[in-house]
C-alpha positions as CSV (number, residue, x, y, z in Angstrom):
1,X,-1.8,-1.6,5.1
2,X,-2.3,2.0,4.4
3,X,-1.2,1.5,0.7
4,X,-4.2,-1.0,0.6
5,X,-6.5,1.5,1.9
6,X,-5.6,3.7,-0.2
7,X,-5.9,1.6,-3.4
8,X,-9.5,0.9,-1.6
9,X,-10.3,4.7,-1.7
10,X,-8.4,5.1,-5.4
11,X,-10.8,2.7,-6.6
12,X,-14.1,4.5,-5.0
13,X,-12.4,7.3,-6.4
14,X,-12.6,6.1,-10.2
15,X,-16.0,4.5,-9.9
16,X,-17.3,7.8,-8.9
17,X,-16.5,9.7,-11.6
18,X,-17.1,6.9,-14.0
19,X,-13.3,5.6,-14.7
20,X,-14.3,2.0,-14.7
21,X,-10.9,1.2,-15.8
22,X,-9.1,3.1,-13.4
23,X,-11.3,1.6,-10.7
24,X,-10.3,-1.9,-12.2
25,X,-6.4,-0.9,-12.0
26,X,-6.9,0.6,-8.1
27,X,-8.8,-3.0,-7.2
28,X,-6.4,-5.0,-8.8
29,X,-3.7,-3.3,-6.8
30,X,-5.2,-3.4,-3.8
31,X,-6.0,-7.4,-5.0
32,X,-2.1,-7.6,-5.1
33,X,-1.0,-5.8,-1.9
34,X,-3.7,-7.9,0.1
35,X,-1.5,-10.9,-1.3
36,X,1.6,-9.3,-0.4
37,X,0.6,-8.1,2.5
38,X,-0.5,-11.7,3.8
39,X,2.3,-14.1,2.5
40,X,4.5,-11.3,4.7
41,X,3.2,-10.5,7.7
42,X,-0.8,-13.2,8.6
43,X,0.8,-16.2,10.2
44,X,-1.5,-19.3,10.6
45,X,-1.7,-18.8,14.8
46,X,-3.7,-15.3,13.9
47,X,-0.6,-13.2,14.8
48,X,-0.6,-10.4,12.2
49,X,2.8,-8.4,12.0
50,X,4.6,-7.9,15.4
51,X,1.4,-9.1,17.0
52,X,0.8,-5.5,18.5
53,X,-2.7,-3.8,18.8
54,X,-2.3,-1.6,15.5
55,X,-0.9,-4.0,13.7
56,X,-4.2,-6.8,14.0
57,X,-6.6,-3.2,14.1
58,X,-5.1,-1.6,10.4
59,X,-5.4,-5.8,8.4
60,X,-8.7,-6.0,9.6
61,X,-10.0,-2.7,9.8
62,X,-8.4,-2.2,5.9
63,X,-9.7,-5.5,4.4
64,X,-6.6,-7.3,4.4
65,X,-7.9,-10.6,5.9
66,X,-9.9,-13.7,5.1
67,X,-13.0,-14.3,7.3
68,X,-10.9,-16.6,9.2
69,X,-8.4,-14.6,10.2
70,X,-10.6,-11.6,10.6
71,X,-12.0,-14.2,13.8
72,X,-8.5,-15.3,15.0
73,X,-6.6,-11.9,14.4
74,X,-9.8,-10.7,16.2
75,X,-8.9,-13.2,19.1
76,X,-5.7,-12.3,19.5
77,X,-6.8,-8.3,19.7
78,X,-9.3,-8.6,22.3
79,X,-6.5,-10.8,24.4
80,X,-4.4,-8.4,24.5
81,X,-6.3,-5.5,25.1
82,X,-7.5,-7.8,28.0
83,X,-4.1,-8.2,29.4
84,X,-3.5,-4.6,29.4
85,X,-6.6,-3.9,31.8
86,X,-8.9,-3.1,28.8
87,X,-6.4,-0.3,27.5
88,X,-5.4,0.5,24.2
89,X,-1.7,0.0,23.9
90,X,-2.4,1.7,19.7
91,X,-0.8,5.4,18.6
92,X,-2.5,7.4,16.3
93,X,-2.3,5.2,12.9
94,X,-4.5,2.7,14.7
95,X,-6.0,4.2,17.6
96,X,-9.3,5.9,14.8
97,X,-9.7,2.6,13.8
98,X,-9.8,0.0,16.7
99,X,-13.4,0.4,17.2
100,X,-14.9,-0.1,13.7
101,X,-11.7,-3.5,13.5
102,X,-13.3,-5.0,16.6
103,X,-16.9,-4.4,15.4
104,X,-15.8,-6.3,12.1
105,X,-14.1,-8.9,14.0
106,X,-17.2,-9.0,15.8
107,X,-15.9,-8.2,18.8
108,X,-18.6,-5.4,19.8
109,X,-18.4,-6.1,23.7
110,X,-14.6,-5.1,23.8
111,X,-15.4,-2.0,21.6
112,X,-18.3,-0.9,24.1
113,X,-15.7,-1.7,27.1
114,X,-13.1,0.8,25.3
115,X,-15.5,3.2,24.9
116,X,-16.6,3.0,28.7
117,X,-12.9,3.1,29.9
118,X,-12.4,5.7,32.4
119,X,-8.6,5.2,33.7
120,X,-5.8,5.6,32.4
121,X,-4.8,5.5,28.9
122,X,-8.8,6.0,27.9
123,X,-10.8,8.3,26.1
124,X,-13.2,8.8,29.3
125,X,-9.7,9.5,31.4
126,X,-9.8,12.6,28.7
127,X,-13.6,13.1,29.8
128,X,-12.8,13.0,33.3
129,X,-9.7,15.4,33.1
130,X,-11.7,18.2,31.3
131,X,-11.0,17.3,27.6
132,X,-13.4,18.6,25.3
133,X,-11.3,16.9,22.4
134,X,-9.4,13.8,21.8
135,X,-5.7,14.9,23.2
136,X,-2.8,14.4,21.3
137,X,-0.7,11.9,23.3
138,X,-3.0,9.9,25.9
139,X,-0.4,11.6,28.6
140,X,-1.3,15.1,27.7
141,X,-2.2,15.7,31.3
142,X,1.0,15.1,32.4
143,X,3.0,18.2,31.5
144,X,6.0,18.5,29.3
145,X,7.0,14.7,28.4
146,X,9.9,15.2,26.4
């Protein structure tokens, strides 16, 4: 997913400084992961990888999906970010992203109710235990975890 993204941001690259053909190369890449990526991992049921958070957040937040599956792999996030008690279960390659994949899943309600979170794992727990920046681990609070 990442090697998409950044074939996505290759290909921005070129066309900004007027490398048409590089920019060509980059999206053709990116035209051949996105393949790659979905004959491997996009099942029909919506499940995307191991079916876990980041996995369904990074192929729909990177443009790996068809409309389709956007909607089903959409589905499937919201559900189980439901059964968690409206908790992220993501780490930090999917965790910057979950809000802008549900928003393109169309999924805005669930994004708003992550954002509004205030126990445990949560950005607002931060809030609520002083943070003035996102923490590294969401058990920062809790002393030395190793």
């Amino acid at each position: 997913a990442y090697w998409a993204a950044n074939a996505t941001m290759m290909a921005q690259m070129a066309e900004a400084v007027g490398d048409r053909t590089g920019a060509e190369r980059y999206r053709a890449l990116f035209a051949r992961i996105r393949t790659a990526f979905n004959a491997a991992y996009v099942q029909t049921d919506g499940r995307v990888g191991n079916d876990s958070q980041t996995g369904h957040v990074l192929a729909i937040r990177f443009g790996l999906l068809a409309p389709d599956a956007v909607r089903r792999s959409g589905e499937r996030l919201v559900a189980d970010i439901a059964r968690r008690g409206h908790h992220l279960s993501t780490g930090f390659l999917g965790t910057p992203h979950i809000l802008d994949a549900l928003a393109m899943a169309g999924q805005e309600s669930t994004a708003i109710g992550l954002l509004l979170q205030r126990s445990y794992p949560s950005w607002g727990y931060m809030v609520d235990k002083g943070a003035t920046s996102m923490w590294e681990r969401w058990n920062s609070d809790a002393g030395d975890v190793s």
